[in-house]
C-alpha positions in Angstrom: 0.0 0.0 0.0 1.4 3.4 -0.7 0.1 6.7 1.4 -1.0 9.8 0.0 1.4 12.2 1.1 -0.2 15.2 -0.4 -3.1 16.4 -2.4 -4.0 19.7 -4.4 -6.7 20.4 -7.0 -4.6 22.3 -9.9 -8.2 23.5 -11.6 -11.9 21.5 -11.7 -11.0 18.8 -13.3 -7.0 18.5 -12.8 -5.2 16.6 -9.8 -2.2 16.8 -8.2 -0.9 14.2 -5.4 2.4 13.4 -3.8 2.5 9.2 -3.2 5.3 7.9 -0.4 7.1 5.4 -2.5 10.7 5.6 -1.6 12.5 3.4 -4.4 10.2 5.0 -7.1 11.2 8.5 -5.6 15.5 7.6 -5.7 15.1 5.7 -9.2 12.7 8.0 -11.5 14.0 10.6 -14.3 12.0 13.2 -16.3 9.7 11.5 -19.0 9.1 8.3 -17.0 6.2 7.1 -15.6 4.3 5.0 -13.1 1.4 2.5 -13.1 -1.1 2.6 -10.1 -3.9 1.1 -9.0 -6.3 2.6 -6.8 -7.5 -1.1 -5.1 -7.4 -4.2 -5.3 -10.0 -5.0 -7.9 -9.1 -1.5 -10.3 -7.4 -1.2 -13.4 -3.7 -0.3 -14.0 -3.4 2.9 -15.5 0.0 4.8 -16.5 0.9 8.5 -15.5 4.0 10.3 -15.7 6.4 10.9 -12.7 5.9 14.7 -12.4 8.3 15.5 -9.6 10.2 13.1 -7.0 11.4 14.2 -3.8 14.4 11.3 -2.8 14.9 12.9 0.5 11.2 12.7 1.3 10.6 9.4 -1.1 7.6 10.6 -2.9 6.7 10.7 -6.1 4.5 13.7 -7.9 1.7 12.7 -10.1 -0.4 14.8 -11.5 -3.7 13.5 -13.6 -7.2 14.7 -15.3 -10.9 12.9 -14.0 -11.6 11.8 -17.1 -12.6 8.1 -16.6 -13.6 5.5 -13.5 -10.2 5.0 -12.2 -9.1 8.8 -12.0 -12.5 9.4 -10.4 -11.8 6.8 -7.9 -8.4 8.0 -7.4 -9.6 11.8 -6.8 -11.9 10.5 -4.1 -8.9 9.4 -2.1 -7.5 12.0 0.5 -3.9 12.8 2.4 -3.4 10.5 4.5 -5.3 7.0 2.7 -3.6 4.7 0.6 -3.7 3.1 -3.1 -2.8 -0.3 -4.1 0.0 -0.1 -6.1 2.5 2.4 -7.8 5.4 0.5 -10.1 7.9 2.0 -11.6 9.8 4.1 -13.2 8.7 2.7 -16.5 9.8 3.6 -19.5 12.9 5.7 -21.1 13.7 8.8 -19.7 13.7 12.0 -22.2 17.0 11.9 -23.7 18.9 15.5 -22.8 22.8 14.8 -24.3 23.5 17.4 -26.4 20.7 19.6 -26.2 21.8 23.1 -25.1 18.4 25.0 -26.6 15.4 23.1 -26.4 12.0 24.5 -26.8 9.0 22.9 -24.6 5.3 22.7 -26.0 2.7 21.7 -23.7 -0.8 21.0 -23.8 -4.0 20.6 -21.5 -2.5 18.1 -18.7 -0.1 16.8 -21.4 2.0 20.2 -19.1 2.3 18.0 -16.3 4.6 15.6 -17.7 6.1 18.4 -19.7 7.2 20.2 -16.7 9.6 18.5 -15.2 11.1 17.9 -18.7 11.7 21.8 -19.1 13.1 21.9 -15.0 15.7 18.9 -15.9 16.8 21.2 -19.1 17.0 24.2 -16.8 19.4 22.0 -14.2 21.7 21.1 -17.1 22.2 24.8 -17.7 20.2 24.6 -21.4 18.6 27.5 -22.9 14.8 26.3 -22.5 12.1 28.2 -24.3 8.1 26.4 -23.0 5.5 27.3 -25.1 1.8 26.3 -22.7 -1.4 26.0 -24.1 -5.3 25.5 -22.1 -8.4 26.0 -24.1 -9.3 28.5 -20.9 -7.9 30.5 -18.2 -10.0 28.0 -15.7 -7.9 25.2 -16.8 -4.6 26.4 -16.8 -1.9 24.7 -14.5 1.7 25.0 -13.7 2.5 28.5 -15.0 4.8 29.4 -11.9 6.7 26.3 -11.9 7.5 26.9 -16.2 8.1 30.5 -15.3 10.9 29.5 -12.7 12.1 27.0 -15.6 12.1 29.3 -18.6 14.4 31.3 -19.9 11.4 32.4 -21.9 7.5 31.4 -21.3 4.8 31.9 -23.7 1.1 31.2 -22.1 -1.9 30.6 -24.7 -5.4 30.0 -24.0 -7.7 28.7 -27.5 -10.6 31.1 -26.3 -8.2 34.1 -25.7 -9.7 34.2 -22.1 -5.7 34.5 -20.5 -2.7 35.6 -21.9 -2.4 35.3 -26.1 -5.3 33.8 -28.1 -4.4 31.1 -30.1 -3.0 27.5 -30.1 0.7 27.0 -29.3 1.9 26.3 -33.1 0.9 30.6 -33.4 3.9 31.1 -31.6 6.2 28.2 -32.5 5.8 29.5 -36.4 6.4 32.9 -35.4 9.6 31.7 -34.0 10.9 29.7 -36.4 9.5 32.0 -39.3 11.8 34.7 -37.4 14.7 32.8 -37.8 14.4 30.8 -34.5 16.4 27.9 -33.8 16.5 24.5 -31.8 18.5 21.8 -31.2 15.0 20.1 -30.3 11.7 20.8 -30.0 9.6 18.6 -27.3 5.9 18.1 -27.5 3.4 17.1 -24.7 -0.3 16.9 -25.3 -3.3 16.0 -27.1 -2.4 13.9 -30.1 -4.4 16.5 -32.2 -1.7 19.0 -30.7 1.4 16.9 -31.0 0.8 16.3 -34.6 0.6 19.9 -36.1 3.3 20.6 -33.8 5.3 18.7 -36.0 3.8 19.6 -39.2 5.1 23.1 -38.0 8.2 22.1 -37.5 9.1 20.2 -40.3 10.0 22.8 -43.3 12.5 23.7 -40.7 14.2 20.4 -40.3 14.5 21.1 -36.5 14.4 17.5 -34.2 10.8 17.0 -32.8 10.4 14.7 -29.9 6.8 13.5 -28.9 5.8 11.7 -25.5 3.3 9.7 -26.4 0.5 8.1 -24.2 -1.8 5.0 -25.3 -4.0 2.4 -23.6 -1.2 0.4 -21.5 -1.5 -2.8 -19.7 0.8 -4.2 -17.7 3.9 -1.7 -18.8 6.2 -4.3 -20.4 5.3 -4.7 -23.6 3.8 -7.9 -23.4 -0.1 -7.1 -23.3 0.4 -4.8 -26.7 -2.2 -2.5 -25.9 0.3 0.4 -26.5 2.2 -0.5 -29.7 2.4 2.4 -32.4 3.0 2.1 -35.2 6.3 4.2 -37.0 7.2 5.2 -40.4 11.0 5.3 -41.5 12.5 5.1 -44.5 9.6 3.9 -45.6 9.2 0.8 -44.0 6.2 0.2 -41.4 7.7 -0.1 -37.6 6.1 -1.4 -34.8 7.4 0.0 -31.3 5.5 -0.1 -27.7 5.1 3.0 -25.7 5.8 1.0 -22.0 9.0 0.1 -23.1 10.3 1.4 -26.5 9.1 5.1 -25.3 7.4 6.8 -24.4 9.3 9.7 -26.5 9.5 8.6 -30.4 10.7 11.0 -32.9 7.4 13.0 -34.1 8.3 12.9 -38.1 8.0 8.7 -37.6 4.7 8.2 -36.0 1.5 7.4 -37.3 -0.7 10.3 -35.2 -4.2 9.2 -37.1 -3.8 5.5 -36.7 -2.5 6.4 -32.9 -5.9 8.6 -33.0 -8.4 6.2 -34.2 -6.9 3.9 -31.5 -7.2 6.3 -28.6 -10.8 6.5 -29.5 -11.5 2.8 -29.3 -12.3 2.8 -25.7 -14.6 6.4 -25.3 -17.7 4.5 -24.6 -15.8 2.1 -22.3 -14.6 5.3 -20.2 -17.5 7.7 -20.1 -19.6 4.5 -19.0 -16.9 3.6 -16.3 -16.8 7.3 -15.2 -20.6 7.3 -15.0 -20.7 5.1 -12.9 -17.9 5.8 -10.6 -19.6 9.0 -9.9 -23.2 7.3 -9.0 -21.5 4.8 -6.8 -20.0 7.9 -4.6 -23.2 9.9 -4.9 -24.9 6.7 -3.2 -22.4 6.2 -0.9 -22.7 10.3 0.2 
């Protein structure tokens, strides 16, 4: 069992917790993740380390209500405990090189890009985050990028906070300028990810995308996660658990990675349904 060290609503519908898990906490690196379940008898689901503590041994996470599980998990408060919490999973974001990187975030998809910008920032690169919510009500995590950036740029779709626009407005205006990267890293909605790099790409500058499917059991032996990559024109199967979950953005297939993410919609709203009657009941 692992204790809920902390808890903090980041807006309506976004989560953030601190779990005690000691060897997670000494082990994990930016762009890893865990899988948790909430009991005994729940699903496994994946979410990105967003912060460790090693001194403390716990472990950020930070996640969106959007199905039965993350319902569940919301209704848990500092002080109970969850089932399980494996990990780190997955390969860390690869930094080697990389002295000027620019960050684009998404929606949530800002949580796990976070602590990607703060490990840039510790390795004395020149880090650029580029944020983007559809609304002011739902945006998250502007301090922390601020202390991380050596420049920030806030969007909002609806114009309700800071510019109005998507972030590719001000990634084009960059690298239309003149702007250059040694990488660009993209953290979001798949919609998001993939014009990302369709903006990118007449500028030949690296993309790296963190990508997030259905996952099982986190070792690529259930399959749920496996994308599929195009290079050199050959077809490429990899697995998100284990292969990622960063790919290079020009490889993957987004709309097959799309019409896959929507496979389970039904499954989720249902599940979420009825997570929320059980706890009305129980109130």
């Amino acid at each position: 069992m692992y204790k809920i060290a902390a808890k903090k609503a980041l807006n309506p519908t976004v989560t953030q917790m601190e779990i005690e898990a000691p060897l997670v906490a000494r082990k994990a690196q930016p762009g890893q993740f865990i899988i948790l379940r909430v009991d005994e008898d729940g699903e496994r689901i994946p979410l990105t380390v967003a912060g460790t503590d090693p001194e403390r041994g716990t472990v950020k996470i930070i996640f969106q209500i959007v199905g039965g599980t993350t319902e569940k998990l919301n209704h848990k408060e500092e002080g109970e405990f969850i089932q399980d919490f494996v990990g780190p999973l997955g390969v860390a974001t690869h930094t080697e090189g990389i002295k000027k990187v620019c960050i684009v975030g998404g929606g949530v998809g800002c949580a796990i890009a976070m602590p990607v910008a703060q490990e840039f920032h510790r390795l004395g690169a020149e880090v650029t985050s580029i944020i983007g919510f559809r609304n002011k009500d739902l945006l998250i995590l502007e301090d922390e990028f601020r202390e991380c950036s050596d420049r920030l740029i806030v969007m909002t779709d609806d114009g309700s906070y800071a510019r109005h626009g998507n972030v590719t407005v001000p990634l084009k205006e960059m690298l239309e300028a003149g702007e250059t990267f040694d990488m660009i890293i993209t953290i979001g909605p798949l919609i998001m990810m993939k014009f990302v790099v369709l903006t990118a790409k007449p500028f030949n500058i690296p993309v790296t995308v963190s990508m997030n499917p259905i996952m099982i059991d986190g070792t690529g032996m259930c399959g749920g996660c496996r994308l599929t990559l195009n290079r050199d024109g050959e077809k490429i199967t990899k697995f998100a658990c284990v292969d990622g979950p960063d790919f290079n953005g020009y490889e993957v297939d987004f709309d097959e990675a799309m019409s896959r993410g929507r496979m389970y919609m039904d499954f989720e709203r249902h599940a979420y349904e009825a997570a929320c009657n059980l706890f009305k009941k129980e109130a």
